[in-house]
Every structure is written in C-alpha cells, then in structure tokens.
N, C-alpha and C positions, 0 to 999 in steps of 0.2 A: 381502321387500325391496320399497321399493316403486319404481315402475319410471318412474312418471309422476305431473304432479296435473294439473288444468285444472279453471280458473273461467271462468263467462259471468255475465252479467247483462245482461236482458233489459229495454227501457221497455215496459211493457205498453200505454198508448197509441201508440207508434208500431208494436209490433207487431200491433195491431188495425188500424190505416193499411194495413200492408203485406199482409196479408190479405183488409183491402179491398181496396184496390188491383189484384191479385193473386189470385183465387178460386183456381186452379189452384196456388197455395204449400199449400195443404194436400194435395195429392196429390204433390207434389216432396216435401215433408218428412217424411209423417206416412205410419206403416202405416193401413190400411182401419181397423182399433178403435181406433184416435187421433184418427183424422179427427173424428168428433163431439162430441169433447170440448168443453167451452167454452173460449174462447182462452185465458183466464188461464190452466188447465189446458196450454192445448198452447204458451202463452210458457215455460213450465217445462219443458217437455220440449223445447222448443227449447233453452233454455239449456243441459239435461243432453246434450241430442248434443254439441253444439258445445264443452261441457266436458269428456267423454270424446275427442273428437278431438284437443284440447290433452294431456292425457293420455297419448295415445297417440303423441306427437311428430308430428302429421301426418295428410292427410287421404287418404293412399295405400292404395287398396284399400278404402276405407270407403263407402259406401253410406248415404243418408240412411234409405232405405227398409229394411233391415237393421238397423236400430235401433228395437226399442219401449223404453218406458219404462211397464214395469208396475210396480203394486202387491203386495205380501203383502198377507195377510191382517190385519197387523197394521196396514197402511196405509204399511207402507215400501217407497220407490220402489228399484225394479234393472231391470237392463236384460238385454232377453233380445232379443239377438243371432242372424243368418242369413246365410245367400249369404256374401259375400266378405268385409263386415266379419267377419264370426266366422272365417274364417280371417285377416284379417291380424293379428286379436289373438291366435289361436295361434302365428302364426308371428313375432310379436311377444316371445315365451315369457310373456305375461298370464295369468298365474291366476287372479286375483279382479279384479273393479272392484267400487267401493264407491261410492255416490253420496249426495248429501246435495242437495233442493231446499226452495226457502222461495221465499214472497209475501210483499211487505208493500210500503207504501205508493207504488205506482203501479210495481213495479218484481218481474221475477222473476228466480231466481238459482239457479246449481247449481256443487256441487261434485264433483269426479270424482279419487278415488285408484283408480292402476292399480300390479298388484301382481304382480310375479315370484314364482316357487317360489323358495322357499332352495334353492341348491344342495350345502348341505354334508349 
C-alpha cells in the first residue's frame, strides 16, 4: 500500500549559485561519497532527499546526512539509509521506497514512492 509520494524539482543554475555561495552546503547535505559528484549529479540527489521527505509526511527524525542516493548496477537510483532517518522510516511502518530521478533542460527532478507492508 502506499504510504506516501514526494516530488522536488530542482534549477540547476541556481543550485550551482547556492553551492557557490555556500561551500560548506555540501557537507550539510551530502554523505563523504556524494560530496564529489558533479553538481548536476548531486542537484538530483538533492531533489531525491527532499522527495522522500514529502513522502514520508515530514522532516522528523530525518537527517540529511543519513540519506545517500546510490546506484545499482543497472544504473538505478535507491537510497540507502542510516542513524535516525532509518529508524523513523521503520517506525513510520515503510517497507520499500522506490525513487525515480531525471535531468533535462536546466532543471533536476525526483520522484519518491513510499510503501507500507500489506497488512492482511
């Protein structure tokens, strides 16, 4: 069943502004293996946090730092979770998040379904 969705959409020039701006935003948002991404990569993964916290009705107990946004092998994005977001999504009863991110023209964007166990 699902429990939650959350979209973001990200300006990739103005999130290149606010990183300017701001050096120290990639250590408030991003795990240590995030951090060197190139920004369009880490505007996406900004939008996929900020999409699973919609998702998850709220930003209680969530941690930016407690969020990466890795790949499979097939090149599909999921999020592997720690510390206290990963309990408040247990204690949320979230069984799966499913996530969905895209670029395209000056703009990044993610989607986030969040998914309870059937109870029956």
């Amino acid at each position: 069943m699902i429990a939650g969705i959350g979209v973001d959409l990200v300006d990739l020039a103005r999130f290149e502004r606010a990183v300017d701006r701001t050096p120290r935003l990639r250590e408030r948002l991003f795990a240590e293996r995030e951090r060197m991404l190139p920004l369009r990569s880490l505007a996406g993964r900004y939008a996929a946090k900020e999409a699973l916290i919609k998702a998850l009705g709220g930003s209680d107990g969530v941690r930016w730092l407690d969020i990466v946004v890795d790949k499979s092998e097939d090149g599909d994005p999921f999020f592997t979770l720690s510390g206290t977001t990963a309990e408040a999504v247990t204690e949320r009863g979230i069984t799966a998040l499913h996530v969905s991110m895209s670029h395209d023209g000056g703009a990044a964007m993610a989607f986030v379904v969040a998914e309870k166990g059937d109870a029956s």
